[in-house]
C-alpha positions as CSV (number, residue, x, y, z in Angstrom):
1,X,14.5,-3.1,28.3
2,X,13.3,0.4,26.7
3,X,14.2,-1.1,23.2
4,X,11.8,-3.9,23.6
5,X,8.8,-1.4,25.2
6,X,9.7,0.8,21.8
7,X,9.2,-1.9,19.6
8,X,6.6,-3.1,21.3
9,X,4.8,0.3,21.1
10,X,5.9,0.4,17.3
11,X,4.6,-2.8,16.3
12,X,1.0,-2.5,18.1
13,X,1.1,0.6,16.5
14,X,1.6,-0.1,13.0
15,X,-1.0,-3.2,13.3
16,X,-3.4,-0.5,14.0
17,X,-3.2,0.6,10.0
18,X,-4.3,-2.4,8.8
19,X,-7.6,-1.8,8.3
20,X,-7.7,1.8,7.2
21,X,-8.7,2.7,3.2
22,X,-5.4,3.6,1.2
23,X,-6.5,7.6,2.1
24,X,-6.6,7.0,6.0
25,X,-3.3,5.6,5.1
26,X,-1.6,8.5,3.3
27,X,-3.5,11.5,5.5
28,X,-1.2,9.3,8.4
29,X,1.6,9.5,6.6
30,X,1.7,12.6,6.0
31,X,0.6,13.8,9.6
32,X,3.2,12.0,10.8
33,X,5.9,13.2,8.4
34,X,4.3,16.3,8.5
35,X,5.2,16.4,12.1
36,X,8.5,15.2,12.2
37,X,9.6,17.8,9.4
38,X,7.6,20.4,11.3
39,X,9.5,19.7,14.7
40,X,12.6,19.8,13.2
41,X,12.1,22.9,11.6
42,X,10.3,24.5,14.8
43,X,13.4,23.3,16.6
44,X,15.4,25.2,14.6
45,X,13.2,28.8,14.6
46,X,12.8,28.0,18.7
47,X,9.4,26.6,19.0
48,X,9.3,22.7,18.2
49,X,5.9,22.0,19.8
50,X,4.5,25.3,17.3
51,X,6.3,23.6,14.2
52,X,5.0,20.2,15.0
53,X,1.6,21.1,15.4
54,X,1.1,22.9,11.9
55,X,3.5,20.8,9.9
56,X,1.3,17.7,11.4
57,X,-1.7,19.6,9.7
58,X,-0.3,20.4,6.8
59,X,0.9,16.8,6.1
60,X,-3.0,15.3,7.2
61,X,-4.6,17.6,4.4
62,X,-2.0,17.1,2.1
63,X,-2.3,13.8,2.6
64,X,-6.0,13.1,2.4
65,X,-6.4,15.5,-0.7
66,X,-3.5,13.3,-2.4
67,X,-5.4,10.3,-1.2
68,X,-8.7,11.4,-2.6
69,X,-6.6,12.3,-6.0
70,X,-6.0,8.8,-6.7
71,X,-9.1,7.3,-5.5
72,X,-10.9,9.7,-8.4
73,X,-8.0,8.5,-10.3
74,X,-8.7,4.6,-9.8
75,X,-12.3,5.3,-10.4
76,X,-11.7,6.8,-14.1
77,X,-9.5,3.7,-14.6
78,X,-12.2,1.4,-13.6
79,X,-14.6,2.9,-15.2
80,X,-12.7,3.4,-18.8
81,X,-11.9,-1.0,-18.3
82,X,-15.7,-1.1,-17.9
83,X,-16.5,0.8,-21.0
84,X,-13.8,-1.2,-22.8
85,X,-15.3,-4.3,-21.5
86,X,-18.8,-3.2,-23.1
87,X,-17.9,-1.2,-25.9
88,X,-15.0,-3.0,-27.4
89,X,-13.0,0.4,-28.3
């Protein structure tokens, strides 16, 4: 019975991501990885909750300043296809 309630949980949860941008995405990523690692590691040095909270921050920034790295990056892509396009170099 608690498997079926976890994967319900985990399944409604994931279906929740489908509409974010491809940044939403990876600043959840890496909150939640963040998280995870920082839990672990708090476990460790005797404060779980302390190491959650900051690795989950880390991860969000990290994430979203990754996220905004490759939407600059698309958009130079884009834009050299467009000069291509019109140009012919």
């Amino acid at each position: 019975m608690k498997r079926s309630i976890f994967l319900l949980v985990f399944c409604i949860g994931l279906s929740g991501c489908t509409g974010l941008s491809q940044t939403q995405q990876r600043s959840l990523t890496g909150g939640a990885g963040g998280a995870a690692t920082g839990a672990v590691i708090g476990a460790i040095a005797g404060n779980a909750a302390m190491g959650a909270a900051i690795g989950g921050a880390v991860g969000v920034a990290g994430g979203y300043l990754y996220g905004k790295h490759k939407e600059s990056e698309q958009r130079a892509y884009q834009q050299g296809r467009r000069d291509e396009a019109q140009y012919g170099r």
